[in-house]
GUPA-11105 format. One record per residue (C-alpha): residue in one letter; y, z, x. Coordinates in steps of 0.25 Angstrom, whole numbers, plus 5000, padded with zeros to 4 digits. Layout:
aYZX...
***
This chain:
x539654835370x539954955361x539855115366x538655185363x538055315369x537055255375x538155165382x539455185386x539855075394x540655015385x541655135385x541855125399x542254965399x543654955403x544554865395x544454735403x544354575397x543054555405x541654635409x541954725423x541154815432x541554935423x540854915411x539454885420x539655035425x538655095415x537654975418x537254825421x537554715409x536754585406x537654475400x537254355393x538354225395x538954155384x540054075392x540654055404x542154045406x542953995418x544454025419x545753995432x545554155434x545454155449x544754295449x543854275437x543554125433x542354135426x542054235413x540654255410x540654275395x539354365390x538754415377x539454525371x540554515381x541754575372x542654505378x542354545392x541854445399x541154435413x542054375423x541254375436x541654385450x541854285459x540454335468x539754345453x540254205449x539454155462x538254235459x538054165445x538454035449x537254045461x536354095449x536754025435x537553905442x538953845441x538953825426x539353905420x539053835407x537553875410x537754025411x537954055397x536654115391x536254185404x536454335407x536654415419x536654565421x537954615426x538254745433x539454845439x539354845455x540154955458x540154895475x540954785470x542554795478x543854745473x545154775482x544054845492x543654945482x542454955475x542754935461x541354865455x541154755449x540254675441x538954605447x537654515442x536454585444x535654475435x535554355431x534754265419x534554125422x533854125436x532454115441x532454225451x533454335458x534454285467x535154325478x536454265482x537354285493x538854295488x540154335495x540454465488x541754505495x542654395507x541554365518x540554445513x539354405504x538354495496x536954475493x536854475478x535554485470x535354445456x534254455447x533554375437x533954435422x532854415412x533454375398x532954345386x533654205388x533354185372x532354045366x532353945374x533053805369x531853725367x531353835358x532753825350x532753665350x531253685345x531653775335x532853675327x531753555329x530853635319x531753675312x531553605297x532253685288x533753795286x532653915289x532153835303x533553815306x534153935304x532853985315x533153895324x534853935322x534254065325x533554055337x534653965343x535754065343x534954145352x535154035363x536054065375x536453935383x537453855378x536853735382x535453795374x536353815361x537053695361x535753615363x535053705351x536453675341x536553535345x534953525340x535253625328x536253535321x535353395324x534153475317x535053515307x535553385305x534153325304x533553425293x534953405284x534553245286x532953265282x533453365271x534153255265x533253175254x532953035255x533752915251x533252875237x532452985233x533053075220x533453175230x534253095237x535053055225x535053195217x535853225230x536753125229x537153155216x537053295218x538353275228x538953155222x540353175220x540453115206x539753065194x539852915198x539452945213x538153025207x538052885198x538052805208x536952885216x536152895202x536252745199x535552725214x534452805212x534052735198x533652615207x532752705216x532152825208x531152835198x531352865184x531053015186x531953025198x533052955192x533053045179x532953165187x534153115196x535053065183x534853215179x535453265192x536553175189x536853225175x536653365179x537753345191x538653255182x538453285168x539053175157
***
């Protein structure tokens, strides 16, 4: 996020490898997840990876891991594609002191608010409320999968290319490429012209390697095509190997 005017968080971002409480001051943030990473670090195990992160990721708290886990559930997997709001509570304590930290006012992905009970500090537990976060979670996967089926030529592909990059879950694009390349595969296999018609063997001869391979081919199709067809063939051949 670059400096403007109108926004001067970014100049107020300490140097750090992750997201903190600090650069939140000036106001909540909504991320969407792209992966989910899980480390040995006994302090911060899991790294929430975000669009336009810039390499600072958000490594959660141990009370905020909880809270997603209760909303999204424990795979991790699932996660990317959905977005929660994020925001500096200044109450936060570390060492006794109140230093803030960051919290989740909102999450996509469920049907209603929740409230949880979760132990915020030893032997004490806080009442935390979440909030439903209306996204515009992008076209649905049927309506990709729909879109490749129809597709019938480069220009419907392309759309359908199109409108599948927009997709969020892995699961949803890997699904929609994995139905990408069997359409593709099936319109390169339709394109291709029938055995034993001309077309079939101007294009053998139109790739032959050698004279005597495109010979071979042209000697074949005099026992199938008709006069006119075998003359027009014999001229791709002369014109592809000339005497």
């Amino acid at each position: 996020m670059n400096a403007t005017v109108e926004d001067l968080r970014p100049t107020i971002v300490p140097k750090s490898d992750q997201l903190n409480a600090e650069q939140l001051l000036g106001g909540s943030m909504t991320i969407t997840v792209t992966r989910v990473d899980v480390s040995n670090s006994p302090e911060q195990p899991v790294t929430v990876h975000y669009e336009g992160e810039n390499g600072r990721p958000f490594k959660p708290c141990k009370t905020m891991r909880k809270l997603l886990v209760f909303a999204w559930g424990e795979n991790g997997l699932h996660w990317a594609g959905r977005s929660m709001t994020l925001y500096c509570d200044p109450s936060v304590k570390f060492g006794g002191d109140e230093v803030g930290g960051i919290r989740i006012s909102h999450v996509s992905d469920i049907d209603k608010g929740l409230k949880v009970s979760l132990t915020a500090t030893r032997g004490k537990k806080t009442l935390y409320t979440v909030q439903r976060l209306e996204v515009d979670a992008g076209p649905a996967l049927a309506d990709v999968l729909q879109a490749i089926a129809d597709a019938k030529n480069k220009a419907g592909m392309d759309a359908a290319k199109a409108l599948a990059s927009t997709l969020r879950r892995e699961a949803d694009i890997a699904a929609a490429q994995d139905a990408y390349r069997a359409r593709a595969a099936a319109l390169k296999a339709q394109a291709k012209p029938a055995t034993g018609t001309l077309e079939h063997y101007r294009s053998q001869i139109d790739t032959a390697a050698s004279a005597e391979g495109a010979q071979l081919v042209l000697d074949e199709a005099s026992t199938t095509l008709g006069p006119a067809d075998l003359a027009e063939l014999q001229a791709a051949f002369d014109a592809r190997f000339p005497a």
